[in-house]
C-alpha positions in Angstrom: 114.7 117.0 81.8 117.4 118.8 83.8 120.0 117.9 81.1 118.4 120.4 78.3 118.6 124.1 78.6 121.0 123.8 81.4 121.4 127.3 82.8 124.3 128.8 84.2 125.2 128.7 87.9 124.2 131.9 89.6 125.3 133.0 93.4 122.0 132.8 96.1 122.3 134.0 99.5 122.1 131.1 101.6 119.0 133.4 103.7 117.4 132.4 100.5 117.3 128.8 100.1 115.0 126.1 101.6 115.3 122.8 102.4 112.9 120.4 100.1 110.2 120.1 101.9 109.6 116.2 103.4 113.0 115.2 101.6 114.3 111.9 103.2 117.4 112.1 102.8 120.0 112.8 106.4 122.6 115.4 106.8 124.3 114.2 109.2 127.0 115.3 111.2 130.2 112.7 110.6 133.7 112.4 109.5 132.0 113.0 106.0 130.6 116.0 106.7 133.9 117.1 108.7 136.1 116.7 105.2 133.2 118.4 103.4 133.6 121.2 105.5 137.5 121.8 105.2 136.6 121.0 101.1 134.6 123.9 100.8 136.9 126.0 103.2 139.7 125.5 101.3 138.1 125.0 97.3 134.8 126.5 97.6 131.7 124.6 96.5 132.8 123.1 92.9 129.4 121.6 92.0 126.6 124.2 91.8 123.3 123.4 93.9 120.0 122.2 91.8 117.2 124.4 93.4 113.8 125.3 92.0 112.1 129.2 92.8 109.5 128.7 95.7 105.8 128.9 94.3 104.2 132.1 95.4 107.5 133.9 96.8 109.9 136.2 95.7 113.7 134.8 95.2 113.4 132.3 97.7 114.2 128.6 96.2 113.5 125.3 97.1 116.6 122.8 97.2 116.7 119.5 95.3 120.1 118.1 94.9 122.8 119.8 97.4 121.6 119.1 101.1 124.8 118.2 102.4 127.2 121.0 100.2 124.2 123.8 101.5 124.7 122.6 105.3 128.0 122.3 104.6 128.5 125.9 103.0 126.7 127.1 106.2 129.2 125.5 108.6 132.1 127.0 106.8 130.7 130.7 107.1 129.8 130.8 103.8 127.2 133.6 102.9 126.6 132.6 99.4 126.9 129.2 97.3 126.3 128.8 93.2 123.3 126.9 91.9 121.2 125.9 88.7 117.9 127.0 88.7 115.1 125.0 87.1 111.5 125.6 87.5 110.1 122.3 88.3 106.8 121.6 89.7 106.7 119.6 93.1 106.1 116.3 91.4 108.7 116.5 88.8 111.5 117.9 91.8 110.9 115.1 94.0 111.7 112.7 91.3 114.7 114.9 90.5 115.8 115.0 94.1 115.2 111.3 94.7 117.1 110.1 91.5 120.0 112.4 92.1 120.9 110.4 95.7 119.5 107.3 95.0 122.8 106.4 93.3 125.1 106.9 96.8 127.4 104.2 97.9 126.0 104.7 101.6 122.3 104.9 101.5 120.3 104.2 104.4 117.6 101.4 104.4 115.3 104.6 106.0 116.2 107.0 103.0 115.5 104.5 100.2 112.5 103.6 102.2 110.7 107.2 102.3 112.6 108.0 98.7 111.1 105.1 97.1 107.5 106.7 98.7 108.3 110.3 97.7 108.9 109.4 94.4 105.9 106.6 94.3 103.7 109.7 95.2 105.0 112.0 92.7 104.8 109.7 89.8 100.9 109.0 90.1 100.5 112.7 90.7 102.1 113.2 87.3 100.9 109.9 85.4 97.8 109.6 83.8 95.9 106.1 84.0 97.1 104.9 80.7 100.9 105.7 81.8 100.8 104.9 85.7 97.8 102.8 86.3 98.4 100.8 89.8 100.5 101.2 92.7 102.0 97.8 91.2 102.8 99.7 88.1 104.5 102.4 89.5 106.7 100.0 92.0 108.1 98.0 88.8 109.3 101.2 86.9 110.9 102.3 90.2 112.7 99.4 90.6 113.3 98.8 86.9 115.6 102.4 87.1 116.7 101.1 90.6 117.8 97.3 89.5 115.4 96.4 92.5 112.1 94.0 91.6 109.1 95.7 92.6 108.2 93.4 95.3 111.3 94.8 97.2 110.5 98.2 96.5 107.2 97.7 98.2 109.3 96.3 101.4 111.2 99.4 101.7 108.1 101.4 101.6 106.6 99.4 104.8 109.7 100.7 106.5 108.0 104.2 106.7 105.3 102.7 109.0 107.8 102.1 111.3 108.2 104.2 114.9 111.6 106.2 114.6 113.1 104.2 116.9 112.3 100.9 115.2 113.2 102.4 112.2 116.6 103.7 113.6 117.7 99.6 114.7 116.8 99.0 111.0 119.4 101.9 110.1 122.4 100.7 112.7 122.0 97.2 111.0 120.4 95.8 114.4 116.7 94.9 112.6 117.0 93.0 108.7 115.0 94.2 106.4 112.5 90.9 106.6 111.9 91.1 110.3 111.4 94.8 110.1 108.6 94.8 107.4 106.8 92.2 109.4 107.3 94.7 112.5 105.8 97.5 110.1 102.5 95.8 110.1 102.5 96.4 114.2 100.2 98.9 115.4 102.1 102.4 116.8 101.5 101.0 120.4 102.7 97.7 119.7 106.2 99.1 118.1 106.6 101.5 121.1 106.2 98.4 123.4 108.6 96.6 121.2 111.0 99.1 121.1 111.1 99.6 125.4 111.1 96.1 125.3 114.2 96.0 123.2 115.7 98.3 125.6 115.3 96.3 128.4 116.1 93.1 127.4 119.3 94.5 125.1 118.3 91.9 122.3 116.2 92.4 118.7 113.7 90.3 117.4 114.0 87.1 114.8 112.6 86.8 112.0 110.4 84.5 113.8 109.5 86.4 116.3 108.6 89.2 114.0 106.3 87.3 112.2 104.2 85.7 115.3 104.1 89.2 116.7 102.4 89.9 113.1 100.4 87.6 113.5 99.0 88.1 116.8 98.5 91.9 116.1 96.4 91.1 113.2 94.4 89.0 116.5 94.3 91.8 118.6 95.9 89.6 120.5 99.7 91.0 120.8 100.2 92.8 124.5 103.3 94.6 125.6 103.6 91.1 128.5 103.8 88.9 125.1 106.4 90.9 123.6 108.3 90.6 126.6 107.9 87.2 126.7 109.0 86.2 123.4 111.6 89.1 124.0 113.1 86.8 126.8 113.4 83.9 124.4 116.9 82.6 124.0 117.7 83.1 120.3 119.8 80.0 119.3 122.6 82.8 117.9 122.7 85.0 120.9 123.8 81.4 123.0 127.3 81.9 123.5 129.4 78.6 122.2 132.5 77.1 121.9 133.9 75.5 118.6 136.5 72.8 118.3 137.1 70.4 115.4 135.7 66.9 115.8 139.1 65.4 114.9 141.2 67.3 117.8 139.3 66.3 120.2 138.2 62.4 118.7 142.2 61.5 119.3 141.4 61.3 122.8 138.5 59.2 122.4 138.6 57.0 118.7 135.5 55.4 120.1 133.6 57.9 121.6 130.2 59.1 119.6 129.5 62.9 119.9 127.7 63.3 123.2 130.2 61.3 124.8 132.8 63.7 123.2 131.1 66.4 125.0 131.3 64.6 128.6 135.3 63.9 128.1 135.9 67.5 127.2 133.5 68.7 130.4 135.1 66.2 132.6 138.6 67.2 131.0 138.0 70.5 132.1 136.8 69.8 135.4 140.2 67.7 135.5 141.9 70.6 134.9 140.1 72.9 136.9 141.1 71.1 140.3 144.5 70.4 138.7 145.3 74.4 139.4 143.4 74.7 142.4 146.3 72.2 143.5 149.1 74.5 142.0 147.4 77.3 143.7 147.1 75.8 146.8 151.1 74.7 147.1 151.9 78.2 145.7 150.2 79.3 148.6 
């Protein structure tokens, strides 16, 4: 839609442009935005904003694909920054502004998760029944444009029923995206429990553990003492361990099956042990 009757960038006062309202999409303040910032300092903004005029005001705009250059623009004192105006509706600008960063090499799980929604939203607002019938519909063309099956878009749209600070260990890479829609299915008071929990004990939940915490909140039966419990559970990955090739240690022992392996290298380094306590002690 935005490719025909492109118009011509035109200056707007930065005073005069909003953010898109709900977008879910983060500026954040990084490296990136750093370099962005000396960019534009140095070259100006070389690709124009896409905004849209405000319903019911006068020359104020809406943004839909420039978040970052706008914030950055702001930083470098700029007063005014080029864009293309189109007048979209709502529905047909959120679809505009979610396809326009969906492509990003860094996305984060939390901003495909409330994109995927936005847009979800947007497209039964437009559709009629014989072009978006079901939820289900809707999911498969999303993920049809996104290479995604529609099943997975439907997992990162459980993500947005996640408490911002669940949602945030999802982000950092701390929570998978399977544990974390099973954790989306926790009621608000669970996740906050959950996520002190987590704090406390300085470990995230399995897979496993997300999914009989599911289950017990479906049983009203998940308490913030059970999620500390299972919270305390040694996770077979979090046990520290020590690897050594069978073979390095089986020339010291040809006969020796695997447990008594493990006693000759305990008892080897026990040997050891007391063999530089001696040292110690004549060093002494």
């Amino acid at each position: 839609m935005m490719k025909d009757n492109k118009p011509k960038p035109v200056n707007i006062p930065v005073e005069k442009l909003r953010p898109f309202e709900g977008h879910p999409y983060k500026v954040l303040e990084n490296d990136e935005m750093n370099m962005l910032v000396e960019s534009i300092q140095q070259h100006g903004i070389l690709s124009p904003l896409i905004v849209r005029p405000l319903e019911n005001k006068t020359d104020e705009f809406e943004v839909i694909s420039g978040h970052r250059r706008l914030h950055a623009a702001e930083k470098a004192g700029i007063n005014e920054v080029p864009a293309l105006i189109y007048a979209l509706d709502r529905n047909a600008a959120a679809i505009a502004l979610v396809d326009s960063n969906l492509h990003r090499e860094h996305i984060l799980p939390s901003e495909k998760a409330f994109a995927y929604k936005m847009k979800m939203e947007s497209m039964k607002h437009q559709g009629t029944l014989s072009q978006v019938a079901t939820k289900s519909d809707t999911a498969a063309e999303i993920g049809k444009q996104q290479g995604e099956s529609r099943d997975q878009v439907f997992r990162y749209i459980r993500l947005t029923n996640l408490i911002p600070e669940l949602l945030q260990y999802v982000d950092d890479g701390k929570i998978a995206l399977t544990p974390a829609v099973e954790l989306s299915y926790l009621t608000k008071e669970e996740q906050t429990a959950l996520s002190e929990t987590i704090v406390s004990e300085q470990c995230t939940p399995s897979l496993s553990q997300a999914q009989r915490m599911k289950k017990l909140s479906r049983a009203e039966g998940l308490t913030p003492e059970i999620i500390a419990a299972m919270m305390s559970e040694a996770k077979a990955n979090q046990r520290e361990t020590l690897k050594l090739p069978l073979e390095r240690v089986r020339q010291f022992a040809p006969k020796a099956n695997q447990k008594q392996l493990e006693d000759f290298v305990l008892k080897a380094c026990e040997h050891y042990r007391k063999h530089l306590n001696r040292q110690q002690e004549r060093g002494r």
